[in-house]
C-alpha positions as CSV (number, residue, x, y, z in Angstrom):
1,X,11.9,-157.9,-82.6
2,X,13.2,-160.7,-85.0
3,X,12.5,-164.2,-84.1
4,X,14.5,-166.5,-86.6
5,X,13.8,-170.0,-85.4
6,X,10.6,-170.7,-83.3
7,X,11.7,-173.5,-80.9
8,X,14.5,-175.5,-79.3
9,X,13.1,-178.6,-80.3
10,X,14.2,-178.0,-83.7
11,X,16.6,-180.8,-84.7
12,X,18.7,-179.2,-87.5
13,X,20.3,-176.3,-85.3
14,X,23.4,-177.3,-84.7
15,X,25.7,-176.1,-81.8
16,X,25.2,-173.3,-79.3
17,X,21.9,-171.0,-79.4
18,X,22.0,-167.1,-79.2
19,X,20.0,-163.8,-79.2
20,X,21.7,-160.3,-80.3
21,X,20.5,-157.6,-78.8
22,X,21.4,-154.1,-79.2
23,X,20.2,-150.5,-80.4
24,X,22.5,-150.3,-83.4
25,X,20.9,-152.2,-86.2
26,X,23.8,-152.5,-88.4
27,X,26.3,-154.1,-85.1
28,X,23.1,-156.4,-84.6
29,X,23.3,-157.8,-89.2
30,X,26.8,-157.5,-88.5
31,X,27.1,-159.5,-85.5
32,X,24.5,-162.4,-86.4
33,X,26.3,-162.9,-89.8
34,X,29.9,-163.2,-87.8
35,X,28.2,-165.6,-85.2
36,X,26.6,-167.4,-87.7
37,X,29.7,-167.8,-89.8
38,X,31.5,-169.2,-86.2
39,X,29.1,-171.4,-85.9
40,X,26.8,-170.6,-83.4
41,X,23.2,-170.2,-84.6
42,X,21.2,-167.0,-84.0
43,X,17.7,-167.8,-83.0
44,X,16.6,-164.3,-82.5
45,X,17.8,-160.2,-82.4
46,X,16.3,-157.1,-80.8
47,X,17.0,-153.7,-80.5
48,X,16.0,-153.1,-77.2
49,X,16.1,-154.1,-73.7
50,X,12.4,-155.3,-73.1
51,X,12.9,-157.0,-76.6
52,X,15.6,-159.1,-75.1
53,X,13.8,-160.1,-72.5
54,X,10.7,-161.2,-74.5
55,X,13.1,-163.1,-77.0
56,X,15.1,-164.8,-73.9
57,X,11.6,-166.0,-72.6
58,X,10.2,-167.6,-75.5
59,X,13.5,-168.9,-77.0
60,X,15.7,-169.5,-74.0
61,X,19.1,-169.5,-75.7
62,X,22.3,-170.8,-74.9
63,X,23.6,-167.3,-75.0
64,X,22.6,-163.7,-74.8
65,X,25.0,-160.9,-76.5
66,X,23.7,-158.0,-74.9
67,X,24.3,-154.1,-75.7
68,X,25.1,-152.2,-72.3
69,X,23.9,-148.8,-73.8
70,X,20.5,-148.7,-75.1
71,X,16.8,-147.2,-74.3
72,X,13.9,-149.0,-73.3
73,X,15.4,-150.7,-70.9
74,X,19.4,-150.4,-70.5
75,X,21.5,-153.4,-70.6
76,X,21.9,-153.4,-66.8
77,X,18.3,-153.3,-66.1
78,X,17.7,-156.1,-69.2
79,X,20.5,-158.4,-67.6
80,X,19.1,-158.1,-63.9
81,X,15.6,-159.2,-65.8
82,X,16.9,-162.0,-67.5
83,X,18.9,-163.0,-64.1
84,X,15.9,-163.2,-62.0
85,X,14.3,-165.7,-65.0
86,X,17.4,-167.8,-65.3
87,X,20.7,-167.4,-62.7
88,X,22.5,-169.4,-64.3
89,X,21.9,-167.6,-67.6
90,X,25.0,-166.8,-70.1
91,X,24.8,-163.0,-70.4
92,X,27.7,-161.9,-72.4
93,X,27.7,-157.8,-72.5
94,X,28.9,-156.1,-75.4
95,X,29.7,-152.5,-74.8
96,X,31.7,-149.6,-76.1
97,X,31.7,-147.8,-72.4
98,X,35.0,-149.1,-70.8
99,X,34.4,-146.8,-67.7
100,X,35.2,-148.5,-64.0
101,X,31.8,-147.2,-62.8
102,X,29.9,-149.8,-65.7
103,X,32.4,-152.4,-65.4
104,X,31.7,-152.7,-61.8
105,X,27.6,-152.4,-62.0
106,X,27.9,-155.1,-65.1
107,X,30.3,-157.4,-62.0
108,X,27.7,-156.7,-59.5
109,X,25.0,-158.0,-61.3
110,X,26.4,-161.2,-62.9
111,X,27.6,-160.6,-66.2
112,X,29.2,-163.5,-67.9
113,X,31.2,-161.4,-69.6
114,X,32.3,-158.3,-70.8
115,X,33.5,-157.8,-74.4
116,X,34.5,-154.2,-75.4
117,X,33.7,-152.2,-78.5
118,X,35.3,-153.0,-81.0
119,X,35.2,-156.4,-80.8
120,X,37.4,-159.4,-82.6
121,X,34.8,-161.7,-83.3
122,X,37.1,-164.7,-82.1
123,X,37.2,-163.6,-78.9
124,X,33.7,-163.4,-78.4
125,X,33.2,-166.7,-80.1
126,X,36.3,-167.8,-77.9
127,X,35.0,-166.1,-74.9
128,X,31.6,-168.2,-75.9
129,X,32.4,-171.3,-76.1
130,X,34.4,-171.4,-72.6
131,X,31.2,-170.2,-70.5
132,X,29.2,-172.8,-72.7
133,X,32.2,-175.4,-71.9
134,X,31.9,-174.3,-68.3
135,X,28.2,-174.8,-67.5
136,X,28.1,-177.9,-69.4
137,X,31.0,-179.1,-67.3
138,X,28.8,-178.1,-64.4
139,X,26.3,-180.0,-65.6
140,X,27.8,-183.2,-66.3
141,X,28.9,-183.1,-62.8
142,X,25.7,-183.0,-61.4
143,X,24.5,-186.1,-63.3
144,X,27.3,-187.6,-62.0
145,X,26.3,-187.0,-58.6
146,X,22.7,-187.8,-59.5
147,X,23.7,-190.9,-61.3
148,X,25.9,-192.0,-58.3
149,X,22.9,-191.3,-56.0
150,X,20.4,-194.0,-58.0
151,X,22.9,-196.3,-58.2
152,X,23.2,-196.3,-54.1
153,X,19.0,-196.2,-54.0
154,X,19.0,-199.0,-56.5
155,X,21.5,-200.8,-54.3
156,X,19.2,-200.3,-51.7
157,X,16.1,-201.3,-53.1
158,X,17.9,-205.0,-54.3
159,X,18.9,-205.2,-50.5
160,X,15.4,-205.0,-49.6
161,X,13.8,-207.0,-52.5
162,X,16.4,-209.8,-51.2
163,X,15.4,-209.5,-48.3
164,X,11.5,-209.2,-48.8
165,X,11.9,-212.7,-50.9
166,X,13.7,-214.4,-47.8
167,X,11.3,-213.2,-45.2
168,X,9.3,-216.3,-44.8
169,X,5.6,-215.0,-44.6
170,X,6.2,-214.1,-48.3
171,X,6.6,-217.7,-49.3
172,X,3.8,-219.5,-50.9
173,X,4.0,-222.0,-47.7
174,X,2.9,-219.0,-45.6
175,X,-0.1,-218.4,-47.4
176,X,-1.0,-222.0,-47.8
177,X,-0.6,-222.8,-44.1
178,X,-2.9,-219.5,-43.2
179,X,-5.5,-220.8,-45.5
180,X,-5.3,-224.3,-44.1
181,X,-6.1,-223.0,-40.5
C-alpha cells in the first residue's frame, strides 16, 4: 500500500484525485505515470482489494481505477465495499475479462465504468472526466436548489422582522406606557 499524498486539504494538487488499484505492479507504475501525465493526480496505489479500500477511506478520492481480477478481495467484492462507504463514489473498473457474466455483476453493483484491457489511456482519462463532469453537475444543481430554498426562508424571515417592527407592543411607547401604569 502506497500512499503518495496524505490529505485533501493539500492546496497544490491540482484537478481530479485518484487511487490505482490492481495486482499487477507494472499496469499499477504504468497507469499512475499515464494519469499523472493527463493530469489527474494519483494520491495513492494498491495491489489488492482490502488495500483499496483502506486507501479509499483515508484519502477519499475523486476516482478509484479498480482491477476486476485480483486476490484478497476481488474487484467486485472491493467495489461493493467502497459502495456501501460512499454511493455516489466514481468506481471506474479496469479489467481484461470481457465476459457477459462479469460485465453484468460489475452493472449490478454500480460500476461507473468499465474500461477493458488494453486500455487507450485517453479514453479512460476521457471516460474520467465525464463521470467527474457529471457529479459535479449534480452537485451544482443541488446548491441551486439549496440556494433557492434560503433565499425563500430569508424572504420569509424579512416578512416577519417587518412585521415584528410594526407590531405595536414592540415600540418603545409600549414599554413606556407599561412602566408608567
Amino acid at each position: 500500500m502506497e500512499f503518495l499524498a496524505e490529505s485533501r486539504e493539500d492546496p497544490d494538487r491540482p484537478g481530479i484525485t485518484a487511487i490505482v488499484i490492481d495486482d499487477d505492479i507494472d499496469t499499477v507504475s504504468v497507469l499512475c505515470e499515464f494519469l499523472k501525465i493527463k493530469g489527474i493526480n494519483v494520491l495513492g496505489k494498491g495491489y489488492d482489494g482490502a488495500t483499496a479500500v483502506k486507501i479509499y477511506k483515508k484519502l477519499e478520492p475523486d476516482v478509484v481505477f479498480l482491477d476486476v481480477m485480483m486476490e484478497n478481495p476481488d474487484g467486485f467484492y472491493t467495489l461493493g465495499k467502497i459502495r456501501e462507504m460512499q454511493p455516489d463514489a466514481i468506481v471506474i473498473l479496469i479489467t481484461a475479462d470481457a465476459t457477459e457474466e462479469t460485465r453484468k455483476k460489475l452493472l449490478k453493483l454500480d460500476a461507473s465504468a468499465i474500461i477493458y484491457k488494453p486500455y487507450d489511456i485517453n479514453e479512460v482519462v476521457s471516460e474520467t472526466n465525464r463521470l467527474v463532469l457529471k457529479v459535479k453537475e449534480k452537485l451544482l444543481d443541488e446548491i441551486a436548489v439549496k440556494n433557492a430554498r434560503l433565499q425563500e426562508i430569508n424572504t420569509i424571515l424579512k416578512n416577519l422582522l417587518e412585521r415584528s417592527k410594526n407590531n405595536s407592543i414592540h415600540t418603545p411607547e409600549y414599554f413606556n406606557k407599561k412602566n408608567m401604569n
